[in-house]
C-alpha positions in Angstrom: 145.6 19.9 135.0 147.6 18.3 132.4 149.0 20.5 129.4 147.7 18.3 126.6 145.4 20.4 124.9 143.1 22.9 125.2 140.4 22.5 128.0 137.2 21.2 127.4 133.7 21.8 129.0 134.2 18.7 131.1 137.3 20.0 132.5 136.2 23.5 133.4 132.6 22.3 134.9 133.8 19.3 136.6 137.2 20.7 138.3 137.7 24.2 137.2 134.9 26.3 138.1 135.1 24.8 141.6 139.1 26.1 142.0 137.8 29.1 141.4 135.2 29.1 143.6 137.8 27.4 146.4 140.6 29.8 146.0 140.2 32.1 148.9 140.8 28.9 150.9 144.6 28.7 150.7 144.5 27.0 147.7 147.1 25.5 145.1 146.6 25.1 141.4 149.3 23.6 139.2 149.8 23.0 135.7 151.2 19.0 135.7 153.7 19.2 132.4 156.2 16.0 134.2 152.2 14.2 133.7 152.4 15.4 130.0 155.7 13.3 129.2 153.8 10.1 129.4 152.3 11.1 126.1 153.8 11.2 122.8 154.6 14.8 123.1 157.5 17.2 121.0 158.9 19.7 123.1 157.9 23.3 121.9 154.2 21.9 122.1 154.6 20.9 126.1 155.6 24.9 126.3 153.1 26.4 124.2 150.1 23.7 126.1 151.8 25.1 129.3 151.3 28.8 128.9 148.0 27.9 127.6 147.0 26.6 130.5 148.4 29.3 132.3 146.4 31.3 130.6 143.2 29.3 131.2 143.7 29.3 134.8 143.7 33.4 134.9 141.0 34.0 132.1 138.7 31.3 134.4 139.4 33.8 137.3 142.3 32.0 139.3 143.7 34.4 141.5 147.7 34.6 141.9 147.2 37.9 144.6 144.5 34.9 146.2 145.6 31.5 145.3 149.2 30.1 144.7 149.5 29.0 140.5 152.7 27.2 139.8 154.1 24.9 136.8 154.8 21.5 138.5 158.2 21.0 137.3 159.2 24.5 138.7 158.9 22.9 142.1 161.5 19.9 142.1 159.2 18.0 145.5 157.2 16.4 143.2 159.6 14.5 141.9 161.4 13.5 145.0 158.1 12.5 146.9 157.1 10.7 144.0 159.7 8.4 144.3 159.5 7.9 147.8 155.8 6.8 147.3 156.5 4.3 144.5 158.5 2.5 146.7 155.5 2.2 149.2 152.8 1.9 145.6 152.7 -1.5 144.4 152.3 -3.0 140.9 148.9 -4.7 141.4 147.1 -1.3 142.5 148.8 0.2 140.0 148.2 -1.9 137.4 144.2 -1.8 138.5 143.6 1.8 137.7 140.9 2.0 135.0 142.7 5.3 133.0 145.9 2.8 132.5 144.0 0.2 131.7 142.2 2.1 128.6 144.9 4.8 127.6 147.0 1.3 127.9 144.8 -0.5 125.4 145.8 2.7 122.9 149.3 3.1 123.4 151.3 0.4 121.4 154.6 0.2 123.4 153.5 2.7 126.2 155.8 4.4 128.6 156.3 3.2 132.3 155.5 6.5 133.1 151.6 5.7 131.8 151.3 3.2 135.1 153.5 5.5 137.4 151.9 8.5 137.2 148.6 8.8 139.8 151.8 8.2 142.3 153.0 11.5 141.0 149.2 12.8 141.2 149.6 11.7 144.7 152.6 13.5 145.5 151.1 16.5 143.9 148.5 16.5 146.3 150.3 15.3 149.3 152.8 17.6 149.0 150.0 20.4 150.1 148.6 18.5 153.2 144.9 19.8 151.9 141.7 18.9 153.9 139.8 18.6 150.2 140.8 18.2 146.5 138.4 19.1 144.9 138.1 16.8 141.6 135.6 15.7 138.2 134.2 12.5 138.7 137.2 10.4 136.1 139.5 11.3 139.4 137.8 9.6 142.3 139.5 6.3 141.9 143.2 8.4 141.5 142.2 10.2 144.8 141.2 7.0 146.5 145.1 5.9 145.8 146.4 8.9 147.2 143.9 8.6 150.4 145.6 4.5 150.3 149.1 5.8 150.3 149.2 8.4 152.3 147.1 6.0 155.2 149.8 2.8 154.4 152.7 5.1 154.6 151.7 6.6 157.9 151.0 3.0 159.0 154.6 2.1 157.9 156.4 5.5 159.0 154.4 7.2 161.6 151.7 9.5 160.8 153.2 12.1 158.2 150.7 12.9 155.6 147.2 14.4 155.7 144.9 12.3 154.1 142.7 14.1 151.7 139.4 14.3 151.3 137.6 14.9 147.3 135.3 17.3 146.9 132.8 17.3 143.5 129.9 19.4 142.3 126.4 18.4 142.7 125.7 17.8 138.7 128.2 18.1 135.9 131.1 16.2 137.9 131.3 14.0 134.3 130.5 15.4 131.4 130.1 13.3 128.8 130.8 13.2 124.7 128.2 14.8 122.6 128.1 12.0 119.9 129.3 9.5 122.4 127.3 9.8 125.8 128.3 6.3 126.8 132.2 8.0 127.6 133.0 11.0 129.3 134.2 14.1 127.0 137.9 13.7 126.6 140.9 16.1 125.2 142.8 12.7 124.3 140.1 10.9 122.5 139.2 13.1 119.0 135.7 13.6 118.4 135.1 16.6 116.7 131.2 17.3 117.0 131.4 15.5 120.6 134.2 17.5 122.3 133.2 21.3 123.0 136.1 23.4 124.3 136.2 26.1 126.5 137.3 28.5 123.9 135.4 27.6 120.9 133.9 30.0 118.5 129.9 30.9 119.1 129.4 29.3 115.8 131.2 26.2 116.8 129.7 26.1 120.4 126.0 25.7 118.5 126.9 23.6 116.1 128.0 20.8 118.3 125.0 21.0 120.7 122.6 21.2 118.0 124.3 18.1 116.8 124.7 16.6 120.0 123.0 13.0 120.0 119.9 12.6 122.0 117.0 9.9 121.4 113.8 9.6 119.4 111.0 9.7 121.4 111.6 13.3 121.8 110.3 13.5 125.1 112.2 16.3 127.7 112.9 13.7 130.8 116.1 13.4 132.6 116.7 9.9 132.8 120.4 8.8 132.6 119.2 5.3 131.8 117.4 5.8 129.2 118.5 9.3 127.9 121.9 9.6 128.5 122.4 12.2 125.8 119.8 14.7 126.5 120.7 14.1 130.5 123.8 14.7 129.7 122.8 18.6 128.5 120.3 18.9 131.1 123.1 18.9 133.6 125.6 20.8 131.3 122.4 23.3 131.9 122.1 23.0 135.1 125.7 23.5 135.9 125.6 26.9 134.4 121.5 28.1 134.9 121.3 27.0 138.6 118.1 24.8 138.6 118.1 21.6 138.9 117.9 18.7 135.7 114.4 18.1 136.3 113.6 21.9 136.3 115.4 22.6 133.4 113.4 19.4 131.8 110.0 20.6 133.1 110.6 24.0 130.8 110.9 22.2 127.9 108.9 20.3 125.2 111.6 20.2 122.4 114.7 19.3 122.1 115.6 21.8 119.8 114.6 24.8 121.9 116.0 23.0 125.0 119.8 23.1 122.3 119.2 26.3 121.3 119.2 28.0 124.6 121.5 26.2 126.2 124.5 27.4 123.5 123.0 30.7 124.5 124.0 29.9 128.3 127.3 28.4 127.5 128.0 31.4 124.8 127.3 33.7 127.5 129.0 31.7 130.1 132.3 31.7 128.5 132.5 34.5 126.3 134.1 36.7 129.0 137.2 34.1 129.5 137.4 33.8 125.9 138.0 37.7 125.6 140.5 37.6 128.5 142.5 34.7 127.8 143.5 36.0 124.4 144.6 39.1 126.4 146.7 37.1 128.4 148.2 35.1 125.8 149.8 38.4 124.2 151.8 38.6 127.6 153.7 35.4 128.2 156.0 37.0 130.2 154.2 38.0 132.5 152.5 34.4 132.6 155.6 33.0 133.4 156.4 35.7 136.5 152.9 34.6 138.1 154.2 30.9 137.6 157.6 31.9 139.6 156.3 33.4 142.1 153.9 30.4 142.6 156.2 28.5 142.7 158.4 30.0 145.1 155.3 29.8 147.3 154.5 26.7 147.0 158.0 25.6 147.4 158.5 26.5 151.3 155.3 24.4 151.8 156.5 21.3 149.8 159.7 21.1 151.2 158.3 20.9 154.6 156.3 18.1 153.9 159.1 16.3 151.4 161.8 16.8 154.3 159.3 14.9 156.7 158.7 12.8 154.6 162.5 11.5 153.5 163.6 11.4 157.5 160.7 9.5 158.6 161.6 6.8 155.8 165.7 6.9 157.2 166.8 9.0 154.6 169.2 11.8 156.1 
């Protein structure tokens, strides 16, 4: 994940929570800072955003004794492959990708690096030959890239990389704005009431569901159609309670009750990885030591797949 903010419910239902629940199965976890330069960024922000999201990773219950958790920059792979691979990208896919075309459209004079960087995202995950990545639903198209390039570059080079395979959870892969439900809850897009993050305060966390737009026939149905706003919490619910939208819809009458219990479950939810991400934050130290060591680890994979990489394209 990208150090750009504090993490919202969309990030931790739609990617998050399932690292943690795939970490026993070799798994890598990076914080992408070299993604964070395509935004209008000053230094001592990028570092603070990074151990924050250090932080985040441990306090969601990331693993370093189980999992390897590494800054992106600490391992210098990414960087090499990703070069490699734009010279095999090409403009027109590039050019295509629907999160360039709208972060584009909001950027006056935007960076090169804005239409460059899913080839990065695809040397991050190349880098790790891993049978699934598992992703929210805004990744798909950047993982269908990475499945294109790794497939064209084997065609071109002989077979090199794996080619990965997304994984996404059944309900919640995209969660959407609370004011806006037509677009998908976004750390770069402000909207105060419509973007809950993982480590609001209780207060805050009720306040924006009870606000949270809906429809006015008041009638509990999940129906993306034609209630994408009260959908959109059923599944938020569902995510975290364990039935299914149309269970959780069946228990209901009101939307009111339907909001107030469900900033119980999300209060409840989270409250624990509030408490022990403000523990971790007092010890960025030791932060950075996980980080190293992740790095180190992930390192002696990366190189392996960066050295067959660079020879099978004649580089010696």
């Amino acid at each position: 994940m990208q150090p750009s903010g504090p993490l919202h419910l969309g990030n931790y239902l739609g990617a998050l929570r399932q690292w943690v629940e795939a970490q026993n199965s070799d798994a890598y976890y990076c914080v992408v800072d070299l993604h964070a330069l395509t935004l209008q960024i000053a230094p001592e922000t990028l570092r603070l955003n990074t151990t924050d999201l250090l932080a985040t990773y441990l306090a969601s219950g990331l693993d370093p004794e189980v999992c390897t958790i590494f800054v992106q920059s600490h391992v210098s792979y990414h960087a090499q492959l990703n070069w490699l691979l734009e010279c095999v990208a090409t403009y027109g896919e590039l050019s295509r990708m629907v999160a360039f075309k709208e972060k584009s459209q909001r950027q006056e004079g935007f960076r090169v690096g804005l239409l460059t960087y899913p080839v990065l995202q695809t040397a991050d995950i190349l880098l790790y030959e891993p049978d699934e990545v598992p992703v929210g639903d805004d990744q798909r198209q950047h993982l269908e890239l990475a499945r294109d390039l790794a497939e064209r570059f084997n065609n071109r080079f002989g077979e090199t990389f794996r080619v990965p395979v997304g994984t996404q959870p059944k309900v919640a892969a995209r969660v959407m704005d609370f004011q806006e439900p037509s677009r998908k809850m976004s750390k770069s897009i402000s909207s105060p009431l419509g973007t809950l993050y993982m480590f609001d305060e209780p207060d805050d966390i009720r306040r924006k569901i009870s606000k949270a737009v809906t429809d006015t026939d008041g009638e509990v149905r999940y129906d993306w159609e034609k209630k994408p706003g009260l959908s959109n919490l059923l599944e938020i619910f569902s995510s975290l309670g364990g039935a299914t939208p149309q269970e959780v819809a069946s228990r209901y009458t009101r939307y009111g009750e339907l909001k107030t219990d469900l900033a119980d479950l999300v209060i409840e939810h989270l409250a624990p990885m509030n408490e022990r991400y403000r523990q971790l934050l007092q010890s960025p130290d030791e932060l950075y030591k996980i980080a190293q060591r992740g790095a180190e680890r992930a390192a002696d994979v990366a190189s392996v797949v960066y050295r067959r990489a660079a020879k099978a394209m004649g580089l010696t």
